[in-house]
N, C-alpha and C positions, 0 to 999 in steps of 0.2 A: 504493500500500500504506500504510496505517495507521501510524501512528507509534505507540510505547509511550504518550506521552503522551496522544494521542489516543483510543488505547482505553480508558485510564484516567479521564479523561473519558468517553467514551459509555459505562464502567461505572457511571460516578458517576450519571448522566444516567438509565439504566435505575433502577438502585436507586432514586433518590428518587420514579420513576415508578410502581415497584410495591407502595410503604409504605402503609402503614395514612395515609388520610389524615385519621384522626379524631386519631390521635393525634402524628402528622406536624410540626407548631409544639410540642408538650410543650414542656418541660425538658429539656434536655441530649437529644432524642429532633431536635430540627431539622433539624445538621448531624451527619458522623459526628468534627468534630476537636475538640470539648469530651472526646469519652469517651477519644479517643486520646492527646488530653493527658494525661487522669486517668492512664490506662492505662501512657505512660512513669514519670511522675511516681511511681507508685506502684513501678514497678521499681527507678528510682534511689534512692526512700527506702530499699527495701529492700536495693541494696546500700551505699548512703552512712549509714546511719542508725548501722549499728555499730560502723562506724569511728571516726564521728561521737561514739558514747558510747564509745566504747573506754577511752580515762582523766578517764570523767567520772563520776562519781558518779547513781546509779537515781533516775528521777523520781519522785519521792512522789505519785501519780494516783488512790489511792483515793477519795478523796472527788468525782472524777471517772468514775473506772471503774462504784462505782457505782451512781451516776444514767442511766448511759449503758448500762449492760446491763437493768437497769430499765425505759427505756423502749424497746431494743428486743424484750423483753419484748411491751408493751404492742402496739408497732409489729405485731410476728408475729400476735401473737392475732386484732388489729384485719385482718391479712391473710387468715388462716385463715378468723376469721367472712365475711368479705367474698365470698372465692371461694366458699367453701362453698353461701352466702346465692344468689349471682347464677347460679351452678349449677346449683342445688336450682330456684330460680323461673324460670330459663330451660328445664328439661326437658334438663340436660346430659344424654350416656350415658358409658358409662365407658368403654365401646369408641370408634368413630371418631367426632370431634368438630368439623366446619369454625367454622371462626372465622363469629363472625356481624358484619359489617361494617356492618351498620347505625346508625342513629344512634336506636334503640330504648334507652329508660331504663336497660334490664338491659343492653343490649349496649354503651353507654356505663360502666356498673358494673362491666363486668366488664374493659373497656380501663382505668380507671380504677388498677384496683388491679393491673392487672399491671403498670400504670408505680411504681405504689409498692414492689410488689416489687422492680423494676428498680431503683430509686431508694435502695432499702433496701441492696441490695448494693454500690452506690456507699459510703452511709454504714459498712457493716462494713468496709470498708479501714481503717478506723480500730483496728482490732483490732489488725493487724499495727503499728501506729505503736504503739501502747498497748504492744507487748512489746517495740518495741525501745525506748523509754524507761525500762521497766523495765529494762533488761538482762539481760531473758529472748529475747534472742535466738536460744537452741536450738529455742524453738519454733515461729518462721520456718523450717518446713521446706519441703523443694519440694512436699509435698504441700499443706501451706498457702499458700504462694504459686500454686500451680499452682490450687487450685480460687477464692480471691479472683480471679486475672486474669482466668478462663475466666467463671467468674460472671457479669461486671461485661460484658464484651463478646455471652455467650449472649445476655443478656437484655436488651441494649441490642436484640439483633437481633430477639427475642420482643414488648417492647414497640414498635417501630417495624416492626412487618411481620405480626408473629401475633397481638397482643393477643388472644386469647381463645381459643373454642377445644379442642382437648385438651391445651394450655398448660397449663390450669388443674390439670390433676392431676400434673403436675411442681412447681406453686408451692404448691398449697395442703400437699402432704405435706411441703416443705420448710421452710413454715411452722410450721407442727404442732411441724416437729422443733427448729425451733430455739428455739420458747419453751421449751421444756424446755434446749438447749444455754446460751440469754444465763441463764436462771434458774439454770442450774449455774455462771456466771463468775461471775454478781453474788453469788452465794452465797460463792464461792471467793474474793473480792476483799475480804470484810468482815474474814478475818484466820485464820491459822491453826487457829482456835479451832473453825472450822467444816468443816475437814475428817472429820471423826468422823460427819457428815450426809452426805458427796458420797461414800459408798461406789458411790453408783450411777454411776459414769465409765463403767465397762464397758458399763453396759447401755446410755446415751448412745450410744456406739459402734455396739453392734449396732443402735439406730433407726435410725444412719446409713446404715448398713449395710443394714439392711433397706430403706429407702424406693429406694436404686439399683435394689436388686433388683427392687420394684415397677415402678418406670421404665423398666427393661429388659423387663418382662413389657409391661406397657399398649404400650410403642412396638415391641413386635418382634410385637403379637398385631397393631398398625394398619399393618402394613409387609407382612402375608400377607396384608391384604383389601383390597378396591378402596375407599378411604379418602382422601375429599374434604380433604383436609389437605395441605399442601404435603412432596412426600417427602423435597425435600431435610433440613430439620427435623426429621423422624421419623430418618433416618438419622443427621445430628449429633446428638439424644437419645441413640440407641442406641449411638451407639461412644463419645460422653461416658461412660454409665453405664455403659459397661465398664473405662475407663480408671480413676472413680470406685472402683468394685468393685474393681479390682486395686490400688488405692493405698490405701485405706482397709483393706483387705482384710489388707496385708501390715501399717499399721499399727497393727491387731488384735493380728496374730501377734506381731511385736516386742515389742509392748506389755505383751500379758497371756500366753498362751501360750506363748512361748519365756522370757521369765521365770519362770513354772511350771515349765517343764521343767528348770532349771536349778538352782531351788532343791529338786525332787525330787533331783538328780542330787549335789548338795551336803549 
């Protein structure tokens, strides 16, 4: 009989034998103990980091913040045209999509940019460091802890196994969304003065909100048809973007609507 370790091994063993081998040597995509480093490492910041600043005085980052919502800005846009572009000239459909494992131009473009996706979301951990040096540590919630960790591992799995695909309509709307979200920090990071412009938070939200929904539609309409896509992946999408849905969801409600309700009642 098998040993734990032993299966642990010949899990390891299967996994590196079914990855994308185009993008297999990447970056942090080789083995799986660089991203699992990240992955504590980012926990412990999260809890060491505020204790850490507790009787320190708020790091002055703007002139950091930014340059750095700026260019993921630029990052997203460059992500969005990319999917879109390799999409559009591969003949994607919008219903069931097999990854095209080839080593075709397009199908190199399109692994391509789901590792920068992937690679992207590594880089936004930095958000959460950026607010606990502020000493805005209220807004390390679990909802923002909870979708940075899931993020960074999702898409560790996307890049090293799916690269392409019906991937592409999970990254390309989330691209979309967030040039619009880094373009609302950097706007909010230049100084009070500019609040008066970021009336639109709310509707930020409802994108957010809305692109789960889409995600939940596309992966629950490719989970009713016989759909050359790998099911386990279609089924982690769909109960991600339900979890998505009811986290977001509720911090809509706290947000905007129960504050409503309160100052009517006031």
């Amino acid at each position: 009989m098998a040993t734990i370790k032993e299966r642990i091994l010949e899990l390891y063993e299967w996994s590196v034998k079914v990855s994308d081998p185009r993008t297999d040597k990447w970056l942090l995509l080789d083995n799986p103990l660089p991203i699992v480093g990240i992955f504590f490492m980012y926990l412990f910041v999260v809890w060491y980091g505020p204790r850490f600043m507790k009787h320190r005085d708020p790091v002055p980052l703007r002139l950091v913040i930014i340059p750095y919502n700026l260019a993921l800005v630029g990052l997203c846009a460059y992500m969005c045209h990319e999917f879109f572009i390799s999409a559009y000239q591969s003949g994607y459909s919008l219903k069931c999509q097999p990854v095209d494992y080839s080593n075709s131009p397009l199908a190199l473009r399109m692994a391509s940019v789901c590792w920068w996706f992937f690679f992207s979301k590594v880089i936004e951990l930095l958000d959460t460091v950026f607010f606990i040096l502020r000493k805005k540590s209220d807004q390390v919630t679990f909802l923002h802890v909870y979708h940075h960790c899931s993020m960074i591992i999702n898409w560790y799995m996307g890049a090293k196994y799916v690269a392409g695909g019906q991937s592409f309509f999970v990254a390309l709307l989330n691209s979309f969304v967030h040039v619009f979200m880094y373009t609302y920090y950097g706007l909010a990071a230049i100084g009070p003065h500019m609040q008066k412009y970021l009336w639109w938070k709310r509707y930020l939200t409802k994108m957010q909100l809305t692109q789960f929904v889409l995600f939940l539609i596309h992966t629950g309409y490719n989970l009713l048809i016989d759909c050359d896509f790998p099911r386990g992946f279609m089924i982690a999408v769909f109960l991600y973007a339900l979890s998505l849905i009811a986290l977001f969801g509720n911090f809509y409600y706290q947000t905007y609507s129960s504050k409503k309700e309160k100052k009517k009642r006031s």
